[in-house]
N, C-alpha and C positions, 0 to 999 in steps of 0.2 A: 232816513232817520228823522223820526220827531225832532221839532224844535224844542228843549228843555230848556224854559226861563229863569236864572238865577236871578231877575234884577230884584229891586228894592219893592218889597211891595207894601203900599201904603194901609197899618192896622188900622188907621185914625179913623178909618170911615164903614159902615155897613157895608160891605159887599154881597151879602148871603155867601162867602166861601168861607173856611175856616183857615187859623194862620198857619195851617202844616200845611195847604194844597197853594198856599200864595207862595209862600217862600221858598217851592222847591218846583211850582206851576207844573205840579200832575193834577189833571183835571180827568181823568180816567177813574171814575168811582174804585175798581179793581185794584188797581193800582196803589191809590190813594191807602185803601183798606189794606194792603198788603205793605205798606212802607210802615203802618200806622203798628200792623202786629209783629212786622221784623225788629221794629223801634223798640215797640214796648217792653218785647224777649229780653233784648240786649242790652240796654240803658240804666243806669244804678244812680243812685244820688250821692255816692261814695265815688264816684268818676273824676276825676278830672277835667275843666272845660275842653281842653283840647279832645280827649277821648269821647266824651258827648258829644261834642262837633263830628269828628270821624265819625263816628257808630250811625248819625243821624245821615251822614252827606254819604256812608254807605251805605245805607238804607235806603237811599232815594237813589241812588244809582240801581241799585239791584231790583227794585220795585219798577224803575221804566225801564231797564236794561236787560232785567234777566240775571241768573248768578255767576251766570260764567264770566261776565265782565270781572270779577271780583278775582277770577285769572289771569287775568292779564299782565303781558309782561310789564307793563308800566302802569301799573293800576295804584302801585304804594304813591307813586309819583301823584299822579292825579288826584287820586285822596287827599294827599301832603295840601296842593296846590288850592284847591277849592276850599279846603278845611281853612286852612289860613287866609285865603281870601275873605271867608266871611269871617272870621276873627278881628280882621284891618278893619271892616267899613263896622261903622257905631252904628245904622242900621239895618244891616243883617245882622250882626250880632246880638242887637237885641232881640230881633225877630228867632233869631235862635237859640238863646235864652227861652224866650214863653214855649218854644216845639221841645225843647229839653226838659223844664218844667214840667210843663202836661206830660211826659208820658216816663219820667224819671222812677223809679220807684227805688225801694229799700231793700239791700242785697238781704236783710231776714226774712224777706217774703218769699226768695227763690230755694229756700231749704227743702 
């Protein structure tokens, strides 16, 4: 199994990477591009943060993992656990605020 980076990753400086592929460290263009339009599908600005978080930290599971993980017996769990993990630290959170942001939109656009 790939190594998947959650840590912190610093916006403050140029990297040439964008902050949806630091904060969730899929460096797999495919990948990337497939988290970026699962994200986009499902994300509304009418969400709740907590449900933004989930929708986004399932998306990057499903995007390196594949969707079957998404059956798994203890998948609610795991979601649960990661989801609030980055909720606690003040900078994944904010890191997941701007991935939320960028690709949030307006449930009248999905009419």
């Amino acid at each position: 199994m790939k190594d998947v980076n959650l840590n912190r990753a610093d916006l403050g400086q140029d990297t040439g990477t964008d902050s949806t592929s630091l904060l969730f460290g899929i460096q797999d263009p495919d990948k990337l591009e497939a988290f970026e339009k699962k994200l986009s599908s499902c994300i509304f600005t009418t969400d709740l943060l907590i449900e933004a978080v989930e929708k986004m930290v399932s998306s990057a599971l499903e995007a390196e993992f594949g969707s079957a993980i998404s059956k798994g017996k203890h998948y609610r769990n795991m979601l649960g656990t990661i989801s609030c993990g980055i909720l606690q630290d003040p900078e994944l959170r904010r890191q997941a605020l701007i991935v939320i942001d960028r690709f949030a939109r307006s449930p009248e656009l999905n009419a």
